[in-house]
KOLSE-472671 format. One line per field, with one value per residue (C-alpha): residue number from 1; x, y, z. Coordinates in steps of 0.2 Angstrom, whole numbers. Layout:
<recs>
k: c(NUM, ...) $
X: c(X, ...) $
Y: c(Y, ...) $
Z: c(Z, ...) $
</recs>
This chain:
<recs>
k: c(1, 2, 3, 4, 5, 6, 7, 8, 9, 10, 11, 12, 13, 14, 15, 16, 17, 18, 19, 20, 21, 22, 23, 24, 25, 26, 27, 28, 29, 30, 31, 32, 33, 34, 35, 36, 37, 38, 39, 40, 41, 42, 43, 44, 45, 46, 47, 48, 49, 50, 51, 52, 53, 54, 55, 56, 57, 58, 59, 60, 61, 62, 63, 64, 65, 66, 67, 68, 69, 70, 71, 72, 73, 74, 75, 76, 77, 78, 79, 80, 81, 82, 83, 84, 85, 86, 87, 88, 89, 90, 91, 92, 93, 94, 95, 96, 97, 98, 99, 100, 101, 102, 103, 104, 105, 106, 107, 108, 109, 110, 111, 112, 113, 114, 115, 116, 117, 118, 119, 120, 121, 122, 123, 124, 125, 126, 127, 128, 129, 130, 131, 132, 133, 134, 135, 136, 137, 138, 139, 140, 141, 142, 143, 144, 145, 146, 147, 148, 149, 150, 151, 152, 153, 154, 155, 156, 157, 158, 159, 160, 161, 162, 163, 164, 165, 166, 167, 168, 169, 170, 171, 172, 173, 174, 175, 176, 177, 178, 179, 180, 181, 182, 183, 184, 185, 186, 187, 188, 189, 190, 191, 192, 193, 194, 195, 196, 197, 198, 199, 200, 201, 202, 203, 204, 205, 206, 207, 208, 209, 210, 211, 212, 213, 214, 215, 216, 217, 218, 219, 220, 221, 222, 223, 224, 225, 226, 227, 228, 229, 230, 231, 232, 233, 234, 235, 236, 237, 238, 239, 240, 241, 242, 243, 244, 245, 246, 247, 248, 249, 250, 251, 252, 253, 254, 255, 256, 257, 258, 259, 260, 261, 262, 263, 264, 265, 266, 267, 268, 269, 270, 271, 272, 273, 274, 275, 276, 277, 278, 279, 280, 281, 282, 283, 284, 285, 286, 287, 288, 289, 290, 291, 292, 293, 294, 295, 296, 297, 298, 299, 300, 301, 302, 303, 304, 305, 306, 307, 308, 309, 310, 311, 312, 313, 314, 315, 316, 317, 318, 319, 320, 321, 322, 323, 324, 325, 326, 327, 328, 329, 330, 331, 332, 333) $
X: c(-82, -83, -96, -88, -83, -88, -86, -83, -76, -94, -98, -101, -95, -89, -71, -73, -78, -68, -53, -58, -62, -44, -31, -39, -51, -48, -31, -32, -15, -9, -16, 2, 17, 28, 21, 23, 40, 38, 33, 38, 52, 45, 53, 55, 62, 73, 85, 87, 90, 69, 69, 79, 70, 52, 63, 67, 50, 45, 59, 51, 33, 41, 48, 31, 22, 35, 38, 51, 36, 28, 18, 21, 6, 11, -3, -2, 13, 17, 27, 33, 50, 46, 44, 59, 70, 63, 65, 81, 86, 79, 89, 102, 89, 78, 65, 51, 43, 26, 24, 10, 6, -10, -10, -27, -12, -7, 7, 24, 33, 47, 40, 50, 37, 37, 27, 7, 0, -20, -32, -40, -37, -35, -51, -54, -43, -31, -14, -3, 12, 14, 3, 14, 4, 16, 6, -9, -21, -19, -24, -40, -50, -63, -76, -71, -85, -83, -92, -104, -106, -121, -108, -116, -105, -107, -102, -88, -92, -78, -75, -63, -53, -55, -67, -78, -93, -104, -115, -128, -127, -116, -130, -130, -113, -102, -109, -107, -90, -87, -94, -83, -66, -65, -80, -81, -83, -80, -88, -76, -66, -65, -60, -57, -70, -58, -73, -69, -52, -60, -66, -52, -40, -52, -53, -34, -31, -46, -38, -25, -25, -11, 2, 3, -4, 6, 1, 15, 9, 8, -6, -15, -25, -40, -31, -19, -34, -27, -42, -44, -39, -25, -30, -16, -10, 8, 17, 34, 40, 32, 15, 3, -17, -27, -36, -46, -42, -31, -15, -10, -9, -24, -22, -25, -16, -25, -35, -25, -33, -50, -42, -33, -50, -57, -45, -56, -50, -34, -20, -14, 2, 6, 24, 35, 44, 59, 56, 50, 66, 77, 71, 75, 90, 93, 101, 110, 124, 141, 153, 172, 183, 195, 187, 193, 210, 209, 195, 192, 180, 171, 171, 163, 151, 144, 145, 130, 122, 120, 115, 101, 95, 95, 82, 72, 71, 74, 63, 49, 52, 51, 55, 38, 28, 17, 17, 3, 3, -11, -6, -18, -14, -15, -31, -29, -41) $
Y: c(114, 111, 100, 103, 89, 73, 55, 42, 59, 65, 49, 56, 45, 43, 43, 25, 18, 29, 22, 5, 7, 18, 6, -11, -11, -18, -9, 0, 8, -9, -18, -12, -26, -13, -13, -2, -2, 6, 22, 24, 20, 10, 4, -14, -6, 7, -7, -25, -19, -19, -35, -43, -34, -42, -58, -53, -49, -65, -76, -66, -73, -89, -91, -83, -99, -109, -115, -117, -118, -100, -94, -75, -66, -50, -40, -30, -41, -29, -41, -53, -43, -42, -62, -65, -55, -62, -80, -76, -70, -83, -98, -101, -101, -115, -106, -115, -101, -102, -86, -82, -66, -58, -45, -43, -42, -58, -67, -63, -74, -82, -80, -91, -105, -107, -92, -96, -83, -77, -61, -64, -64, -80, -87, -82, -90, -99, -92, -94, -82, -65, -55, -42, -24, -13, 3, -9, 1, 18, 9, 3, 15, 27, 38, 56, 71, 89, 100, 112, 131, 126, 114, 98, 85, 78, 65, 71, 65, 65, 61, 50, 69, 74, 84, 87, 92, 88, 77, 69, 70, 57, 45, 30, 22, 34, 50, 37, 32, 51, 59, 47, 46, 65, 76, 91, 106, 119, 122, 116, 103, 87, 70, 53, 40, 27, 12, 2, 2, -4, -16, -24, -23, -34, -45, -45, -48, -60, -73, -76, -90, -84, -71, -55, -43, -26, -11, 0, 17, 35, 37, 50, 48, 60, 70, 78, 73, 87, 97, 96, 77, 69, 63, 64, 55, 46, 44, 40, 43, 63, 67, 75, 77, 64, 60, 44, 36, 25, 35, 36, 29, 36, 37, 44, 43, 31, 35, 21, 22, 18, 5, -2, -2, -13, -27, -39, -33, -40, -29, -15, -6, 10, 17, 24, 15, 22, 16, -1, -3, 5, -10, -22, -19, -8, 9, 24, 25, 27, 14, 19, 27, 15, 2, 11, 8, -11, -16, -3, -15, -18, 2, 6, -10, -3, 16, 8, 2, 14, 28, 14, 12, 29, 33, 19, 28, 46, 60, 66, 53, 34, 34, 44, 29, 22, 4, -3, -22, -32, -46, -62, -76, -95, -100, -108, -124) $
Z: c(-71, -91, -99, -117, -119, -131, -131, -115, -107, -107, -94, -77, -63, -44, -42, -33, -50, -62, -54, -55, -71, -76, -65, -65, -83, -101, -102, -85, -80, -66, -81, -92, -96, -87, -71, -55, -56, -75, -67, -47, -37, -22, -6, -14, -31, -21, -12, -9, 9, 9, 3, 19, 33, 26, 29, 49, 50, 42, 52, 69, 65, 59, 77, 87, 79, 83, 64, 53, 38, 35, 23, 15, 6, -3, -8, -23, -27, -44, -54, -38, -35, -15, -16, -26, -15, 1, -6, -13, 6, 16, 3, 16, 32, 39, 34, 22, 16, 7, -6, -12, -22, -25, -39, -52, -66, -76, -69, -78, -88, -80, -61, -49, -47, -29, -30, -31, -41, -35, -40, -23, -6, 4, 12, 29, 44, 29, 33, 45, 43, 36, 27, 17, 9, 3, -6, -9, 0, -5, -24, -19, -27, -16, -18, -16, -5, -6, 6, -4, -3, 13, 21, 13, 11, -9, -19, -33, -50, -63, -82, -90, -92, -77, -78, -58, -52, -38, -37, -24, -5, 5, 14, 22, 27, 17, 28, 45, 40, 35, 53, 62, 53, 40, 45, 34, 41, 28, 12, -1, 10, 3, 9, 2, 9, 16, 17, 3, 10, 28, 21, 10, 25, 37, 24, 23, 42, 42, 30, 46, 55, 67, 61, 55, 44, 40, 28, 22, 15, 14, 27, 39, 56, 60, 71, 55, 39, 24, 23, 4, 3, -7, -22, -36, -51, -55, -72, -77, -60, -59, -51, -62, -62, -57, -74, -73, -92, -88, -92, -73, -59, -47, -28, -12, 5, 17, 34, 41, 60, 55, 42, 61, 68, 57, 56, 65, 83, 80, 90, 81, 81, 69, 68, 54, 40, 47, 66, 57, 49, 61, 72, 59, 57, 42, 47, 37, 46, 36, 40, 51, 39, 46, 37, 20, 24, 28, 16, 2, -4, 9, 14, -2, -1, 16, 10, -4, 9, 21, 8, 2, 20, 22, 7, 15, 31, 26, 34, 21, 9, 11, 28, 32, 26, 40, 47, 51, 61, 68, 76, 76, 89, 86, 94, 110, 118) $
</recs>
C-alpha cells in the first residue's frame, strides 16, 4: 500500500465515510443527472414486468388492511421509474395509491406529481402500506475490517484513489456487531460492517404503521459470509475497482439476517427474487406454439415477456437477489 500520492488523494479515511462522501457529496456519483439507470441495468430498468408485481404486492397489502387507499414508499427511488410504472399499472384498479419517493438526489423535471418527493425517511409509525427498497441497502455506505497478520480485526482506511491500509482496532459496537454477525477468523479476511445498514432498515420498518416493509438485494447470511467481503465499484454498466472519488458507484453486498433482526421484531421472511416473483405471478415460461398460428401477435407479444420474466428470475443473475419482508400488523385494542 502506496503513500505516493498528493492532493485530496493523500486524505486517509474509513470506507464508511469515503463512500458517503464519493456517492452522496457535492457531485458524488447518485448525485449525477443521469442517474442509476445511466450506469446499471436493475430489476425495475430491466422490464415493466417488475413494475406490475410491486403492484400485486401492493394490491395484497391493500387488501390485508382492508383498504382501497394505500400508501407506497420506494426507497432509493432513482429517478421515480418504480413509482411511475406501479402508478401507471394500478390506473385501471380501485387502488388509491399514495407514492412517495425517497431518494437524497433532486427531484427530476417532469416527475408525475402524485409522487411526494422526500430525502428522509417517513416518521416512525406514519405509513400504512408498503414500504418498497430495491438495491437501497447495499448503497448505505459501511465501514470495511480486515483481520491483521495477529488475527486483529482493523479498521480499512482508504484514499480518494483507492489507495488501503490498516488502521485502528474495531471497538465498541462495530467489533460486537462484527463477533455476532462476520467474525474474522483469519488474518487478512475482511468483512463489511453491516451496522449503519441495521440501523437504516429498522428505521425503514419503524416508519409503518401496519403493512410491509421489503429489501430487494444482492445479500448474504452468516452461514455463507465471502471471506474477503464484497466490496466493488460500477460504471457504465462494468464492475471495476472500488475507488472512492466519486467516479463510481461503491457497494457491497448486504448481511441481510442481521438486517432482519433489527427490524423492530416485526415478522421476517427471506426468499429469492425468483420465488418472490414466481409467486407473483411473473414466470419465464414460453407461451404454446400453437398460439403462433392463431395470434402471431400475440405469440410474439408473450415470447417478450417470458424472456423479460426470465432475466428477472434467472439463476445467478437477478433472479438470485434476496427478498427480504417484515410484516407489521395494525395495532389492535
Amino acid at each position: 500500500m502506496t503513500d505516493d500520492v498528493t492532493g485530496e488523494t493523500c486524505q486517509w479515511q474509513g470506507w464508511r465515510e469515503a463512500t458517503e462522501r464519493a456517492l452522496y457529496g457535492p457531485g458524488g456519483f447518485y448525485r449525477r443527472p443521469e442517474g442509476p439507470a445511466g450506469h446499471f441495468r436493475t430489476s425495475v430498468h430491466a422490464s415493466p414486468l417488475f413494475a406490475g408485481a410491486v403492484a400485486r404486492l401492493l394490491g395484497e397489502v391493500a387488501e390485508e388492511l382492508g383498504t382501497s387507499e394505500v400508501a407506497l414508499v420506494d426507497v432509493g427511488a432513482g429517478r421515480g421509474e418504480l413509482l411511475t410504472a406501479v402508478l401507471a399499472a394500478t390506473a385501471r384498479t380501485d387502488l388509491v395509491v399514495r407514492a412517495y419517493a425517497v431518494e437524497r438526489a433532486a427531484r427530476p423535471a417532469g416527475l408525475d406529481p402524485r409522487i411526494t418527493w422526500t430525502d428522509r425517511l417517513p416518521e416512525p409509525g406514519s405509513v400504512r402500506g408498503l414500504l418498497f427498497a430495491n438495491e437501497w441497502l447495499d448503497n448505505v455506505p459501511v465501514d470495511v475490517a480486515e483481520a491483521d497478520a495477529a488475527g486483529v480485526a482493523r479498521y480499512v482506511e482508504v484514499r480518494a484513489d483507492g489507495t488501503e491500509r490498516l488502521g485502528a482496532p474495531v471497538a465498541g459496537p462495530d467489533a460486537e456487531w462484527l463477533a455476532r454477525w462476520w467474525p474474522l477468523r483469519e488474518p487478512g479476511a475482511r468483512a463489511e460492517i453491516g451496522r449503519p445498514r441495521d440501523e437504516a432498515w429498522a428505521a425503514a420498518v419503524g416508519s409503518l404503521a401496519a403493512g410491509r416493509a421489503v429489501a430487494v438485494d444482492y445479500a448474504h447470511v452468516r452461514d455463507s459470509r465471502p471471506p474477503f467481503g464484497t466490496l466493488t465499484g460500477f460504471r457504465a454498466g462494468r464492475e471495476v475497482p472500488p475507488v472512492p472519488d466519486g467516479s463510481c458507484d461503491v457497494t457491497a453486498h448486504v448481511a441481510v439476517d442481521a438486517c432482519a433482526e433489527a427490524g423492530r421484531g416485526a415478522a421476517a421472511e427471506l426468499v429469492t427474487q425468483r420465488e418472490a416473483l414466481h409467486r407473483l405471478g411473473v414466470s419465464g415460461g414460453r407461451p404454446p406454439l400453437s398460439l403462433a398460428s392463431t395470434d402471431p401477435a400475440g405469440y410474439v407479444r408473450a415470447l417478450a415477456s417470458a424472456g423479460q420474466a426470465a432475466e428477472l428470475t434467472a439463476r445467478g443473475g437477478l433472479g438470485d437477489f434476496h427478498w427480504l419482508t417484515q410484516k407489521v400488523p395494525p395495532a389492535t385494542g
